[in-house]
N, C-alpha and C positions, 0 to 999 in steps of 0.2 A: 483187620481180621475178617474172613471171610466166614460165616454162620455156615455150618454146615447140613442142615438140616430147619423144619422150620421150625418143629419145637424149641431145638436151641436159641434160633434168631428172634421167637416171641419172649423167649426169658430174658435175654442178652439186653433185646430192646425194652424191655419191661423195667431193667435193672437200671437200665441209662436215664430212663425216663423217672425212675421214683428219685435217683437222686438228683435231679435238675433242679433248679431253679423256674428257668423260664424255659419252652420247648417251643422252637419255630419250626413250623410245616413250610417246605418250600414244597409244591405240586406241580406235576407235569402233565404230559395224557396219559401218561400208564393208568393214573387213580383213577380213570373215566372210563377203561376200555370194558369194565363189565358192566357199563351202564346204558355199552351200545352204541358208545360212540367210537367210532375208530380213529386209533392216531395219526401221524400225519408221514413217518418214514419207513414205518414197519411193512412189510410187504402186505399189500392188500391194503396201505395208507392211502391217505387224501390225495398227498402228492406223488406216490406213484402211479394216479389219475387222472391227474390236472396237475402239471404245473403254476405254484402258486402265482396269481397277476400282481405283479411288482404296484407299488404306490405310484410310481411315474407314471406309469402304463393306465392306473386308472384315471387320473385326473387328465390324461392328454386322451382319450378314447371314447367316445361312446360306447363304441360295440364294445371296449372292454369293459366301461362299468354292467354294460346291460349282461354279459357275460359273467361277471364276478356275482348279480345277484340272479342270474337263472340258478348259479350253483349252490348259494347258498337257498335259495326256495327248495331243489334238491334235494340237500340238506336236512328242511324241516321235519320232517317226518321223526329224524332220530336225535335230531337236535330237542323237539317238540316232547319227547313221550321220556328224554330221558329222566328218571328217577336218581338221586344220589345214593352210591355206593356203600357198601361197609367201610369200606377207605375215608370217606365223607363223615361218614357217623361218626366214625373212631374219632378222627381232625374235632369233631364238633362235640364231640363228649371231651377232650381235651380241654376244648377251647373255654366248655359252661362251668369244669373244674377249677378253670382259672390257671392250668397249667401253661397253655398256648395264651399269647394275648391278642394273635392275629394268624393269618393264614397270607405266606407270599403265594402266589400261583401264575402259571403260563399259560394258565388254561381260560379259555373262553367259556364257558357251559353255562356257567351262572349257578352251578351243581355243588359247590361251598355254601352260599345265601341259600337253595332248597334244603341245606342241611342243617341251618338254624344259626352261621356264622352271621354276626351283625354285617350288612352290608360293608359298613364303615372298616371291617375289619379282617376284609376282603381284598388284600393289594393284587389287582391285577396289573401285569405287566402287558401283556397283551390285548388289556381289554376286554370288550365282552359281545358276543353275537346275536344277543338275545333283542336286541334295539337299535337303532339306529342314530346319526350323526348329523347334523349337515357341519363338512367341514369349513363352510365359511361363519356361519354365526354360530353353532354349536346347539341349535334347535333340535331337541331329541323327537325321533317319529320310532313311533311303532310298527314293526313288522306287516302287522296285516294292513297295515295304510301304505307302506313302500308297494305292497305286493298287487294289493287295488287299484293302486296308480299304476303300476308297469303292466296288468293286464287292459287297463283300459286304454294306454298311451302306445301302449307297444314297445317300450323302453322304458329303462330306468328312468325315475323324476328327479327333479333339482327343485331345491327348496322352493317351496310358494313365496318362502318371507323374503328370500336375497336373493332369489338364484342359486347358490351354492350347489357342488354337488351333495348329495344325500349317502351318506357309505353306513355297512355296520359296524359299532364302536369296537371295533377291532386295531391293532396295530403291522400295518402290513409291511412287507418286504420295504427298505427306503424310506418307510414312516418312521418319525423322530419316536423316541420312544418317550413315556408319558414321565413326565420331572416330576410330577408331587410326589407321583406311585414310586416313582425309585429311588429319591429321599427317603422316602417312608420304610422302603424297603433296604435299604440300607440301616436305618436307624435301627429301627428293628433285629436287623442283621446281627451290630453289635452291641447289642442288649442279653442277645440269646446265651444260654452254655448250653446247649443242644439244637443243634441244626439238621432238622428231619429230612434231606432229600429223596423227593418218594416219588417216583413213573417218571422222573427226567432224563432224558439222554444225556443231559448237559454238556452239549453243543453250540447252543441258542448264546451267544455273547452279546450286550454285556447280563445278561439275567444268571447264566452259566459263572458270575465270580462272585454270585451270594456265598454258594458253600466256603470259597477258599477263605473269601473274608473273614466268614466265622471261625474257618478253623484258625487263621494265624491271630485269631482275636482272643484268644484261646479257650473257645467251646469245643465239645463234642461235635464229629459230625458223622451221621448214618446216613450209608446211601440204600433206597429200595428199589431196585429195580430188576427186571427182567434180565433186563441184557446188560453184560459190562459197560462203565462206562469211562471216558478219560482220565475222574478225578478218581476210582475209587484206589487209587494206591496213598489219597490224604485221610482216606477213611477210616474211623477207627473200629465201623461195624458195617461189612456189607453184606446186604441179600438180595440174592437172585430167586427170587420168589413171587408168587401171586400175591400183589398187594393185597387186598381183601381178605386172604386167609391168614395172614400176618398180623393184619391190624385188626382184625375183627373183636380179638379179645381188650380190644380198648372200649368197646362200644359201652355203653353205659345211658340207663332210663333218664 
């Protein structure tokens, strides 16, 4: 069923949500795009920008690591100032209700944990851009120390401790994707009888077969999105709507 309107789509989803049990948010970029961050396929995206630099490409290159973090220094500015959303609030008035017991997400921001989600309860599948990596011992460095050493060295650095190179804990194009997080995410999955798919394009595979899972697990599944997307014909509620003004009415003190 497609909500035709958005008052209908806040009642519809209001009504799914009181009878649930357990409510999973799976998050994409749409839930961030009024928070300043822009998404990544939409015209005016990241990557109709820049081509995203594949995982091979960074480990085999200098100038591509030193390239991958000119852009995310770029980057900080809106990465830096962003504030979490009414989409975030709502997830997170959920979450302190006890309805949600975790948030899946694709998204990097770190914009779920500024909204009061326990870190712990925060499944990223992609990671997170707010910190950094060294992919050989796993030594975490902070932003403004990656950015100190590349203005003073003129490149990207590589770990002090091993060598390794230094990436942000992001999952890139070719990088294996993270096993605990998609155990977790999985379990989770089918735990759920409500499966919130909210700013995904659900493209992205394998993060793109959470929904189906839950639905043949036999939960509900709402997709929120802007733009249609591949699964919404397994959907039992879709909106084509301003996240934010949808979910707002979940927010809660």
């Amino acid at each position: 069923m497609i909500a035709s309107d958005v008052d209908t789509a806040r009642d519809q989803l209001a009504a799914l949500v009181a009878r649930a049990s357990v409510v999973l948010p799976f998050t994409g970029a749409g839930i961030s795009t009024e928070c300043g961050i822009p998404d990544f396929r939409s015209p005016g995206g990241l990557w109709t920008k820049n081509a995203p630099i594949g995982f091979d490409e960074f480990l085999a290159s200098q100038a591509m690591r030193d390239e991958a973090w000119r852009r995310r220094f770029a980057m900080q500015s809106e990465f830096g100032a962003a504030r979490p959303g009414r989409g975030h609030h709502a997830l997170a008035s959920l979450y302190r209700q006890g309805k949600a017991p975790a948030v899946i997400t694709q998204n990097i921001d770190n914009l779920h944990q500024a909204s009061g989600i326990e870190p712990e309860d925060v499944v990223e599948l992609h990671g997170n851009t707010t910190y950094a990596l060294c992919l050989s011992c796993a030594r975490r460095y902070e932003l403004v120390w990656v950015q100190e050493r590349f203005v003073a060295e003129g490149h990207a650095p590589d770990c002090p401790d091993c060598g390794g190179h230094i990436k942000t804990a992001t999952i890139s194009f070719g990088q294996a994707m993270p096993e605990v997080e998609m155990r977790r995410a999985e379990a989770l999955t089918l735990r759920c009888d409500l499966f919130l798919a909210i700013g995904s394009s659900l493209v992205v595979w394998p993060a793109a077969g959470f929904p189906l899972l839950a639905k043949r697990n036999g939960a509900r599944l709402v997709i929120l999105n802007r733009e249609p997307t591949e699964l919404d014909h397994a959907a039992d509620l879709v909106v084509r709507a301003d996240i934010g003004t949808v979910l707002e009415t979940f927010v809660s003190s």
